[in-house]
C-alpha positions in Angstrom: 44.7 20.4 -89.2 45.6 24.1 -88.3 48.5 24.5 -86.4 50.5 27.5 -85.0 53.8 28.0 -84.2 54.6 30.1 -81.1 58.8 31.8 -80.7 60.4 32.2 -77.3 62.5 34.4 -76.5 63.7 36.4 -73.2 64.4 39.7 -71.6 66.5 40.4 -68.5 68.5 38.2 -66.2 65.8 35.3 -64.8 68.1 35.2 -61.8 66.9 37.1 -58.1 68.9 40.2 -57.0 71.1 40.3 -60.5 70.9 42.6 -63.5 66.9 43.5 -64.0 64.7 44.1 -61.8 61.9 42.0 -63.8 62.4 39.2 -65.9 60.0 38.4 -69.3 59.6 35.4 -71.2 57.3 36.3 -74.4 55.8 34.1 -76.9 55.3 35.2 -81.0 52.3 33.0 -82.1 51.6 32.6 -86.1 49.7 30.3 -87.9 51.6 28.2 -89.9 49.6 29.0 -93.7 50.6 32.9 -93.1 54.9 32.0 -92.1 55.2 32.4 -95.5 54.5 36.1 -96.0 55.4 37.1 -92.6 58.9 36.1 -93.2 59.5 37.6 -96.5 57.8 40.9 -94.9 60.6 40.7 -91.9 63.3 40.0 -94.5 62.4 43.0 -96.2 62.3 45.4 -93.5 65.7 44.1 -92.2 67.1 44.2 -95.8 66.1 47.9 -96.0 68.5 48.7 -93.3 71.5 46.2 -94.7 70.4 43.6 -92.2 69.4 40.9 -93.8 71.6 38.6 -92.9 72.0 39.5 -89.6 70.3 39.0 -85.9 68.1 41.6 -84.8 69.6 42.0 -80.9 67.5 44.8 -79.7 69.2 45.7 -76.4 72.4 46.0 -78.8 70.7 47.8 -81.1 69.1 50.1 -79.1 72.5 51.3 -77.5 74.4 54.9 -77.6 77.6 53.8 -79.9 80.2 56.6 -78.6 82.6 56.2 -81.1 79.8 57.3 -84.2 79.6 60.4 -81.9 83.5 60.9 -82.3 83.1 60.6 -86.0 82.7 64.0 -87.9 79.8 63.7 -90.7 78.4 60.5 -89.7 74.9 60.7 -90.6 75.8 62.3 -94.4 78.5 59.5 -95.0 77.2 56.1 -97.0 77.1 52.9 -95.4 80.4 51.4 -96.5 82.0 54.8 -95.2 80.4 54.7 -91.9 81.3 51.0 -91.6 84.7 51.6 -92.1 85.0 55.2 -90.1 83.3 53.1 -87.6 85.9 50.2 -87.5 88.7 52.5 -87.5 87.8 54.2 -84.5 87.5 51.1 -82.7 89.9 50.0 -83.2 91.6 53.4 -82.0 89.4 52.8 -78.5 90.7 49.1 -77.8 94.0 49.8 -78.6 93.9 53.1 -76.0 91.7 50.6 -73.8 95.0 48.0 -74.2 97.1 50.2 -72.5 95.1 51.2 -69.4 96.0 48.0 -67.7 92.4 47.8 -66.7 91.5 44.2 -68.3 88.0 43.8 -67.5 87.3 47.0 -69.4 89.0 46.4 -72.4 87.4 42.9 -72.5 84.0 44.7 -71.8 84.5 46.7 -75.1 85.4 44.3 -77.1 82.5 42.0 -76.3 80.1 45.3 -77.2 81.9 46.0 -80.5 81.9 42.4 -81.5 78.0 42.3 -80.6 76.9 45.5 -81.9 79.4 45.3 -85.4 76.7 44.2 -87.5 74.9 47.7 -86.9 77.4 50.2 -86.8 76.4 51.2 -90.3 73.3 52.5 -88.9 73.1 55.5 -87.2 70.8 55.3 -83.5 67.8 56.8 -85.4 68.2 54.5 -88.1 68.6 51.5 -85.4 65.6 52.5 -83.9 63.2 52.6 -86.7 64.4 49.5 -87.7 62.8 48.3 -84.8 60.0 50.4 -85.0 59.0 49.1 -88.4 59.5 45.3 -87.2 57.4 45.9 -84.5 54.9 47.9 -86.5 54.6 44.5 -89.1 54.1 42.1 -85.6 51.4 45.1 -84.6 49.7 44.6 -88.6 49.4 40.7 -88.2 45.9 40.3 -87.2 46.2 36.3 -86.7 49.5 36.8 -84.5 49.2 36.5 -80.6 51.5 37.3 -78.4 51.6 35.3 -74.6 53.9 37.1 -72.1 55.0 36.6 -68.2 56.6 39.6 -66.4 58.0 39.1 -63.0 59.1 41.6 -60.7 62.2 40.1 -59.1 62.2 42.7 -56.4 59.3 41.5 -55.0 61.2 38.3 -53.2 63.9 39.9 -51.4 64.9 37.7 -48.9 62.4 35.3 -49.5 63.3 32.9 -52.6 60.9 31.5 -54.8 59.1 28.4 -54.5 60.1 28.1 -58.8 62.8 29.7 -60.0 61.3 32.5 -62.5 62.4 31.1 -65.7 60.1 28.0 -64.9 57.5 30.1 -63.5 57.4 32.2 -66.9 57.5 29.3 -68.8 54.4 26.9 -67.6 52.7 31.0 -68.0 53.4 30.9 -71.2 52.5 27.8 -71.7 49.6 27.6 -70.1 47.7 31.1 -72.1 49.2 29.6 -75.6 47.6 26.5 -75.2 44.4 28.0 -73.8 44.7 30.4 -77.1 44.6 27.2 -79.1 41.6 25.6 -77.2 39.7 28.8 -77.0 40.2 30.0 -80.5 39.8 26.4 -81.8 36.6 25.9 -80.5 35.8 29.2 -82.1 36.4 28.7 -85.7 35.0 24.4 -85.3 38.6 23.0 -85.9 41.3 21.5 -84.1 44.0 24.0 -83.8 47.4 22.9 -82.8 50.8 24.2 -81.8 54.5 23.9 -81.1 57.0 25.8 -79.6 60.2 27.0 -80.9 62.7 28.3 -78.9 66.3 30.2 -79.0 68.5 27.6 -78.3 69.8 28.5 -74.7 72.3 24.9 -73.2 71.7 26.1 -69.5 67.9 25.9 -70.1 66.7 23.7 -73.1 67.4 20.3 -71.4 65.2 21.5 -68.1 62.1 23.5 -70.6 62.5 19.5 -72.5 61.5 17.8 -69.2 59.2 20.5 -68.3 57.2 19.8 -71.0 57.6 16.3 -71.3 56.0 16.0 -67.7 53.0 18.9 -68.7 52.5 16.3 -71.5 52.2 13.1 -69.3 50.4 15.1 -66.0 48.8 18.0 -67.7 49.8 21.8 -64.9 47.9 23.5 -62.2 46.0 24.8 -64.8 45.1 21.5 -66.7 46.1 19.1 -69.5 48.0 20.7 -72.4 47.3 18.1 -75.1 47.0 21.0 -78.2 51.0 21.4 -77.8 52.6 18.8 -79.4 56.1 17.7 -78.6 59.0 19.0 -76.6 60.4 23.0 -77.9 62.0 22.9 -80.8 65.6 24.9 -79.6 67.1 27.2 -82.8 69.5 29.1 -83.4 68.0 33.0 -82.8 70.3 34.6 -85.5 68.7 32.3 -88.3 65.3 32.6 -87.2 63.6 35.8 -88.0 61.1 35.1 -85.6 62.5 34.2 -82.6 64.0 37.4 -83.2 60.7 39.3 -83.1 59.9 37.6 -80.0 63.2 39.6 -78.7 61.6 43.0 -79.7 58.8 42.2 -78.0 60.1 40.6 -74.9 62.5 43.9 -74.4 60.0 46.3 -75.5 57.6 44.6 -72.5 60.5 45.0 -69.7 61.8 48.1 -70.4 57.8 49.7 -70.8 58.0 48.1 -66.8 60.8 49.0 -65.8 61.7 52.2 -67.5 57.7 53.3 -68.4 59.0 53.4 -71.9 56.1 52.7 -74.3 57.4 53.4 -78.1 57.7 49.8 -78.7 55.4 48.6 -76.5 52.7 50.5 -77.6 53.2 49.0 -81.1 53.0 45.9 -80.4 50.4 46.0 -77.2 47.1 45.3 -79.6 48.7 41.7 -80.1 48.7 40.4 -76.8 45.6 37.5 -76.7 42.2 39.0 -75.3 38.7 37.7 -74.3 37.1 40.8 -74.5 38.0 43.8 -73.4 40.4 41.6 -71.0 44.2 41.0 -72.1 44.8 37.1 -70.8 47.9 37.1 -73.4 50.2 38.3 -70.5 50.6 38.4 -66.2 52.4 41.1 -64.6 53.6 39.5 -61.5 54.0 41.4 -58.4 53.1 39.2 -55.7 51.0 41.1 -53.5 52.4 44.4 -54.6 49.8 46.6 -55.9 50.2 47.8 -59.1 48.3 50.1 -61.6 50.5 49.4 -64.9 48.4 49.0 -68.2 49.0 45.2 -68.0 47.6 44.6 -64.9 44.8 47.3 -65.4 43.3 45.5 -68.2 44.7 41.6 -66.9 
């Protein structure tokens, strides 16, 4: 029995009129006989840049560090002196930042030096490529899918939804995975099946568990799901290479909508599941806002 196993992960703030302006849930789909490879190809990318032991955070990673600015001959220094030029200026900043008396700053910076302190050996470009490349080996994987939902949050001003957008992305995704397993099933004459694996997130993973539990016994608008077995497995995203992927391409979706930034998206855009010429992988959701954006040009 072939089976694939499908990553969660999220980008932007799922609640209405805070951070983002859209929210995206993505799923990374790979069959189970090729996890193998793919994870020792991930592990060597992220070795190549000293990060093999760490959690690729792509909004952190994709962030201006000010203080490798400060730091004269940066780029020409080695990783261990960056890493320690690096840690010496900040700590310079937060003890400056100590004596402003302004206490929600200097908590601000410390909660962006302890989440970006695994990367400060790396210089932007480097960061960036280290993306690249990851997204670049997703792009190569000819048997990976990708399943998205976008929602534009802006779109219910004053008029909250009837689901709450991380449960509307969710049964999405949901839905076009387990149509990907009927489909493409059907396709090759076997019974393909799947399971979701998700970053372990304790304001969510009890309400996606009874989500599913109910799409199990009553099927969704769109019909039965009986090719996903069990309730989401919840991980923890900083051991699991993939879930981490999923990241990269849940932030490289947003910020292509939001920001019409395509780098990453592009790379990874060839992955989303087709029929066709048609991308059914992912739904831009605007309500009844037009909109002309690649995803819902080929949707």
């Amino acid at each position: 029995m072939a089976s694939y196993l499908c990553y969660l992960d999220e980008s932007g703030v799922p609640d209405i009129g805070a951070g983002t302006s859209h929210f995206v849930l993505l799923g990374l789909a790979i069959p189970l006989h090729a996890w193998r490879g793919m994870d020792a190809e991930v592990t060597r990318i992220k070795g190549s840049f000293g990060l093999a032991q760490d959690e690729i955070h792509t909004g952190w990673m994709t962030r201006r560090y000010l203080e490798q600015e400060r730091i004269s001959g940066f780029e020409s220094m080695n990783w261990g002196e960056r890493r320690v030029a690096a840690e010496r200026e900040r700590k310079a900043s937060l003890l400056h930042a100590s004596t402003t008396k302004d206490a929600k700053a200097f908590r601000e910076l410390k909660k962006n030096y302890r989440k970006t302190t695994a990367y400060i050996h790396l210089t932007r470009d480097q960061r960036l490529d280290a993306l690249r490349q990851l997204a670049d080996a997703v792009r190569s994987w000819t048997e990976c899918r990708l399943f998205g939902d976008a929602i534009d949050k802006t779109v219910f001003r004053g008029v909250p939804p009837q689901v709450p957008p991380f449960e509307e992305a969710f049964t999405s995704v949901v839905n076009r995975f387990h149509a990907f397993l009927v489909n493409y099933g059907r396709f090759q004459g076997i019974d393909l099946n799947g399971l979701l694996v998700e970053d372990n997130n304790p304001t969510v993973s009890a309400r996606l568990t009874s989500l599913m539990r109910e799409f199990h016994r009553r099927g969704t608008f769109w019909g039965a799901i009986h090719q996903i077995v069990e309730a989401p497995f919840f991980v923890d995203s900083s051991l699991t290479p993939f879930v981490q992927l999923a990241d990269i391409c849940a932030y490289a979706t947003r910020r292509f909508l939001e920001n019409n930034e395509s780098d990453l998206f592009d790379r990874i855009w060839d992955r989303f599941d087709r029929v066709g010429s048609t991308v059914v992988g992912i739904r831009h959701y605007t309500a009844v806002k037009r909109c002309s954006c690649r995803i819902c040009t080929y949707h």
